[in-house]
N, C-alpha and C positions, 0 to 999 in steps of 0.2 A: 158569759158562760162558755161560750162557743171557741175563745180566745183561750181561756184556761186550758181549756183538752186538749189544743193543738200546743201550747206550750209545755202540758204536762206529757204529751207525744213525741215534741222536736228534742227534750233535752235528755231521753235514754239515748236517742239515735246518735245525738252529738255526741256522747260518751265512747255509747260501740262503737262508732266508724273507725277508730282508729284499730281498736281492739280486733276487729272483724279484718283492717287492713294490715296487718301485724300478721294475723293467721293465714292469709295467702302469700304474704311476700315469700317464705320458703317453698313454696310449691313454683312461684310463677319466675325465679332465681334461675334455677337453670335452664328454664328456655327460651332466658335470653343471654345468658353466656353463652347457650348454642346458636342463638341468634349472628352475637358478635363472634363469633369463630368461625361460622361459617360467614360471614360478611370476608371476615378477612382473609379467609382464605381463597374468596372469590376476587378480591382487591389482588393479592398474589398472582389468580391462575391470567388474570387480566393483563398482570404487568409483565407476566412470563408471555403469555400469547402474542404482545402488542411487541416483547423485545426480541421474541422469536419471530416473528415474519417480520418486522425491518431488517435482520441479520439474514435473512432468507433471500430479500429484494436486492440487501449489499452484497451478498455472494454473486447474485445474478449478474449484477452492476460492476463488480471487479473485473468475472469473466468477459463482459463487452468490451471489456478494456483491451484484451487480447484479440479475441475476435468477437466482432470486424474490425474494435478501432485500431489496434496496432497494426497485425495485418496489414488493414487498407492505408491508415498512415503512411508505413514505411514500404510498401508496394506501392503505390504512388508516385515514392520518391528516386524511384530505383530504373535504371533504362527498361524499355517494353518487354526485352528478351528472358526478364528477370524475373517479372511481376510474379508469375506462379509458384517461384522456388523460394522466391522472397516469404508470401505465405504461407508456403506451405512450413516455414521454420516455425510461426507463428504456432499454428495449427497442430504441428507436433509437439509443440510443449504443452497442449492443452490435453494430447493424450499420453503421453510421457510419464509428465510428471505426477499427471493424477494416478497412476499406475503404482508409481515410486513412491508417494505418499502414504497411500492405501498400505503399501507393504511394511516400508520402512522410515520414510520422511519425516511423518508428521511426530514417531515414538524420538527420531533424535533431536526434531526441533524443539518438542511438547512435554515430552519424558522428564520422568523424575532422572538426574545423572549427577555431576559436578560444574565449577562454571564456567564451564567451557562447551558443551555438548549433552542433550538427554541422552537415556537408556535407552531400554529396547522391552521396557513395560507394555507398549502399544504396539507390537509387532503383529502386523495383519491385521491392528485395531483393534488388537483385544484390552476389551475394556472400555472402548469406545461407543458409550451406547445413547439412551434417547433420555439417561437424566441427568443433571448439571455435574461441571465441575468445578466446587467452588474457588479450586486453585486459579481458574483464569476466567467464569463469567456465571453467576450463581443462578440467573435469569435463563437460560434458555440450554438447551438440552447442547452437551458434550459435541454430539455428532454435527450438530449447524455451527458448532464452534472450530469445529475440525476440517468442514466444509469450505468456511468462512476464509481461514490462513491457506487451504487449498489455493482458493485463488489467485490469493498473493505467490506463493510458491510456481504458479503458473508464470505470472506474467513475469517475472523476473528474470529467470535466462532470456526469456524471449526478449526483454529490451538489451539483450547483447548482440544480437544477430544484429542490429542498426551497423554496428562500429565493422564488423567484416563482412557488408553485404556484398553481392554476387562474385565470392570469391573461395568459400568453404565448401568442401565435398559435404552434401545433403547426408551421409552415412558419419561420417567425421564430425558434422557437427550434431546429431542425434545423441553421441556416444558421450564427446566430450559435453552436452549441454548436462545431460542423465545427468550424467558423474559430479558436475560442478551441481547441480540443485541438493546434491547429499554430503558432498564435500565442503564446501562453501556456504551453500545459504540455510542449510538447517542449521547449523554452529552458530552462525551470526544471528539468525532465532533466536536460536537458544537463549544465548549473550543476554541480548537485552529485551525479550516478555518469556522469554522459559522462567520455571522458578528456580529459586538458587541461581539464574546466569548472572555471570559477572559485571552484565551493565542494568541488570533488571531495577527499573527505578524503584522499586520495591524491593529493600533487602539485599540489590546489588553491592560488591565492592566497587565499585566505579561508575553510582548510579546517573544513569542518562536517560535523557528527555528524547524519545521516541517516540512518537503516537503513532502512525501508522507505518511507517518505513522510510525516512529516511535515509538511516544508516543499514539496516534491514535491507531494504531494495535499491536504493538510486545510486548510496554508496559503491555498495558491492556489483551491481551490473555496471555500474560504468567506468569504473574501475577497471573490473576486467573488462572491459569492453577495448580500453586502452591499450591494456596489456596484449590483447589477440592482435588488433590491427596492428600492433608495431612487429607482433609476433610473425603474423604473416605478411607484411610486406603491403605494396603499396598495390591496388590494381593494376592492369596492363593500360599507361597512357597517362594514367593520373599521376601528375594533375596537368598535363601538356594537351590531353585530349577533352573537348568538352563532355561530359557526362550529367544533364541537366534532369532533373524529373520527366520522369515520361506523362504524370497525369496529375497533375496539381487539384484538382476536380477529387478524384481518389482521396489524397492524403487531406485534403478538406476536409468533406467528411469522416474521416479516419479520427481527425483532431478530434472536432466535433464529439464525435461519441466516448474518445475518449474524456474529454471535458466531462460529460455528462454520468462518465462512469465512476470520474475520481469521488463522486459523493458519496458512493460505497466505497469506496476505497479509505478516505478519510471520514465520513463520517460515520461510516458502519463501524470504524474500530473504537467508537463510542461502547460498543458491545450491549448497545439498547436504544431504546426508542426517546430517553427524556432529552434533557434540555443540554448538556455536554453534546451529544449528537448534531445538534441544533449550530451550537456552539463552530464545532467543529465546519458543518454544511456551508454556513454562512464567511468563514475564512478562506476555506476552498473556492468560493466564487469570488469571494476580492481577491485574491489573489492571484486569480488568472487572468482578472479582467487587469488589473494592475501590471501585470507582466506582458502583455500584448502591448501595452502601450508603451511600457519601459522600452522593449526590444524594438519595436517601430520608429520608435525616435533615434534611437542608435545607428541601428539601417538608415533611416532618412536621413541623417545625417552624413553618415557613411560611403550611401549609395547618390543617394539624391532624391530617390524614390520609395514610400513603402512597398512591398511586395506581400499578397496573400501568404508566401512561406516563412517569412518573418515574424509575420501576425501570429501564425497558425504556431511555431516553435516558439514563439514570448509566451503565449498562454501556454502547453506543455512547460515551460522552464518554470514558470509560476506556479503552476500546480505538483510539480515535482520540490522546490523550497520551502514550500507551505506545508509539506506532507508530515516533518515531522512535528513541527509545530502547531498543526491545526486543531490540535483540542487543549491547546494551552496560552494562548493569547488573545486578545482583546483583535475586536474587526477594524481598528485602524493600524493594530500592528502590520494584520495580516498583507493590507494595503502595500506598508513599506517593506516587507518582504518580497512582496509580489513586484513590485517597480525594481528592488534591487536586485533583485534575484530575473528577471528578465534583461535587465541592462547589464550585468555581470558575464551570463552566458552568451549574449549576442558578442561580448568583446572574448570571450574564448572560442567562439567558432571563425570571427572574424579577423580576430589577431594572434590569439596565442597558436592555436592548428595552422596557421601559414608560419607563424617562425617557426615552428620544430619539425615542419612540413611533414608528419604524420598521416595517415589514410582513414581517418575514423569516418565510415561513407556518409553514413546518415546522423554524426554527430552526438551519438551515444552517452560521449564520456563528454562533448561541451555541454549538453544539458543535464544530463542524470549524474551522472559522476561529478561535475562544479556545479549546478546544483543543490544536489544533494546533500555535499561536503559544506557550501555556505548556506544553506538551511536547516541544518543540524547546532552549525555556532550561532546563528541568528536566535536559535529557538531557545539557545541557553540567555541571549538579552533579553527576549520580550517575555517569557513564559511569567504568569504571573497567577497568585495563588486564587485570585479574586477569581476566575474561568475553573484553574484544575489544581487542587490543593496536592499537589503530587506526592509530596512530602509529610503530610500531615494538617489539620484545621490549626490557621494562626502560623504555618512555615513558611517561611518564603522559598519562592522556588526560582524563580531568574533574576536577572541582576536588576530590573524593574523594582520589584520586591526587595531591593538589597542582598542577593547573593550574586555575588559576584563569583565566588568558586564552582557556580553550573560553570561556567563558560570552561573550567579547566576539566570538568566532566566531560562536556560538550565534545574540545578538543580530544580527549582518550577514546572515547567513544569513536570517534571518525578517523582516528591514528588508527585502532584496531582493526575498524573494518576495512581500510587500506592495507595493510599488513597482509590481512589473511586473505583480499581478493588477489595480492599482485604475488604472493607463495604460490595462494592453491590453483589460480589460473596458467603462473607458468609451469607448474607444475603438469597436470592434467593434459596440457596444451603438449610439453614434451612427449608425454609416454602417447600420448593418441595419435601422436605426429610419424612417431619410430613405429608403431604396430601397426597403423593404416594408412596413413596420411591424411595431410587436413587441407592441403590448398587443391585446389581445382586444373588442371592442367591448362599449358595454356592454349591448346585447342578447344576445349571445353569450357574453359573462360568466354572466347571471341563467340562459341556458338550459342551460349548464353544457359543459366542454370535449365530454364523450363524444359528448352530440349536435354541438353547435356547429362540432367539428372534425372529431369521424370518422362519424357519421351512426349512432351505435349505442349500445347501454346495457349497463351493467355487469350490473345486474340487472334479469329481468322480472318485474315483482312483477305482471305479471296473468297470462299464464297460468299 
């Protein structure tokens, strides 16, 4: 009996439950599509937060690159009399150019224009504010994006004072470096990551494989680097007079930091925090550690001896060959970039600048200028879609991959950026030379930049 009731109880309920779960599901509908909406929106604000402050740390990490590590780098390498005026080149491009930028730089490097040069959309920044632009990073707000190439735009005249150190009037080269960051490397911006520029690997005529500046930065400063040193002549003595580092100690740590800085430098132009970033971080450190050892066996062989300056210039050479390549190759490429690209520049500082006996002081143009020029065609053989689909999913993008026509991109791309540093540098170089002058006199030479230009000494060796 007792059995029957509960059976004649359980089989209404087994009927309605559906009926009764029918009648909520339009009510309990949408708050869970608000659920998922806001889930995903907070998956978004996440990916935006996480790819905004790694691009906040790689700004950071770019600027160390100039100071202290360049700075101290190339003050290091320079005689004692020099050290402060050496820096202080440094140090004036980090307020220089940020100046120049702000007003005008970043609208001709970033601006909508043709493919050659942006407009002037961005003048004073307008329009530059705290929400994306999806023309160049959709994740993190305009202004850390604007920040970000800031820094690049910095350090890049500054690796040209290497090639005419203590021998430029400190006013002479304020004027012509200005002039060359607006002349010179916002154009070649433009070129290849502005939109519509002619080597933009997106949409370019003549698209090239740049990831963070090879052709951008190492091309073009060392390049002209070239061009200044031969422009202005040899120092007084050199190369009959010894002129060895004043502080090996110094440019140590200089290297150092800047090692440490190239992680912003190439992996921050991942322009986010995932796994391409990654990608890129871990190339940049084979690659240094690869080129330290390439250029040490070169010297050792050479010399008979490694030397810490050796060391400290293999890793720079390595991380300058890998730069354009480092978010498009596999970490064993990076390797043999890094070994040939250290062993390649030890034999341009050590063989090719004694045949043409040239005065490039601190070797500018043998490690950023070659380089930069055999890291650019490198990066057309190893780039491969498996790492960075450059070109699209299923394209091949380096000769790895079967194309072989990067490499003829590769080459336009590094033809151009030659082109347009050894016009605009001797250009610039003339008229700054007729309206103020650019070499240091040679009493002012012998007395040394520190006093000669800024009335002071790096160190007091009396009291």
């Amino acid at each position: 009996m007792c059995s029957r009731s509960i059976t004649k109880l359980l089989v209404p309920a087994v009927f309605l439950f559906p009926t009764l779960a029918l009648a909520q599901t339009p009510a309990s509908a949408p708050a869970t599509q608000a659920q998922i909406a806001a889930l995903q929106q907070a998956v978004q604000s996440a990916q935006s937060n996480a790819d905004n402050a790694w691009m906040l740390v790689s700004a950071a990490l770019v600027l160390l690159m100039t100071g202290p590590g360049l700075a101290l780098f190339y003050g290091g390498l320079v005689r004692r009399k020099n050290i402060l005026g050496t820096m202080m080149q440094s140090f004036a491009m980090m307020g220089l150019v940020t100046i120049l930028w702000a007003v005008v730089g970043y609208s001709l490097a970033f601006g909508h224009g043709n493919a050659f040069i942006g407009g002037f959309e961005h003048l004073f920044l307008r329009g530059v504010g705290l929400a994306p632009n999806a023309d160049y990073a959709a994740t993190i707000p305009e202004q850390t994006y604007m920040v970000y190439q800031l820094m690049f735009a910095i350090i890049t005249p500054a690796l040209i004072t290497g090639a005419f150190a203590e021998r430029m009037k400190f006013s002479a080269m304020a004027v012509f470096l200005s002039l060359w960051s607006l002349l010179v490397y916002s154009p070649m911006a433009h070129m290849v990551w502005g939109v519509g520029g002619l080597l933009n690997a997106n949409g370019g005529h003549i698209p090239s494989l740049d990831f963070a500046g090879g052709t951008v930065v190492h091309v073009t400063s060392g390049v002209s680097a070239l061009v200044t040193a031969i422009y202005l002549g040899k120092r007084i003595g050199y190369p009959h007079t010894l002129m060895p580092p004043h502080s090996m100690v110094l440019s140590f740590i200089g290297a150092c930091l800047l090692w440490v800085g190239w992680f912003g430098f190439n992996a921050g132009s991942a322009l986010g925090s995932g796994s391409l970033a990654t990608s890129a971080f871990v190339n940049t450190h084979f690659a240094a550690a690869s080129a330290a050892l390439g250029w040490t066996i070169i010297e050792w062989i050479h010399n008979g001896k490694p030397t810490a300056l050796g060391a400290i210039s293999g890793a720079v050479a390595g991380l300058v060959a890998i730069t354009p390549a480092s978010g498009y190759v596999q970490p064993f490429a990076a390797l043999a970039i890094g070994l040939i690209g250290g062993a390649f520049c030890s034999l341009m500082v050590f063989k090719v600048k004694t045949w043409f006996g040239y005065d490039d002081s601190l070797d500018a143009f043998g490690v950023h200028g070659a380089g930069g020029t055999l890291g650019a065609i490198l990066t057309g053989l190893f780039a491969t879609s498996a790492i960075n689909a450059a070109f699209g999913k299923g394209v091949a993008t380096g000769v790895v991959d079967g194309h072989w026509g990067q490499l003829l991109n590769q080459a336009a791309g590094v033809a151009i950026a030659w082109v347009l540093s050894i016009v605009g540098t001797l250009i610039l170089l003339f008229v700054v030379d007729r309206v103020m002058g650019l070499r240091l006199s040679p009493e002012d030479e012998a007395a040394g930049m520190d006093l000669s230009q800024h009335g002071e000494e790096g160190y007091d060796l009396v009291s």
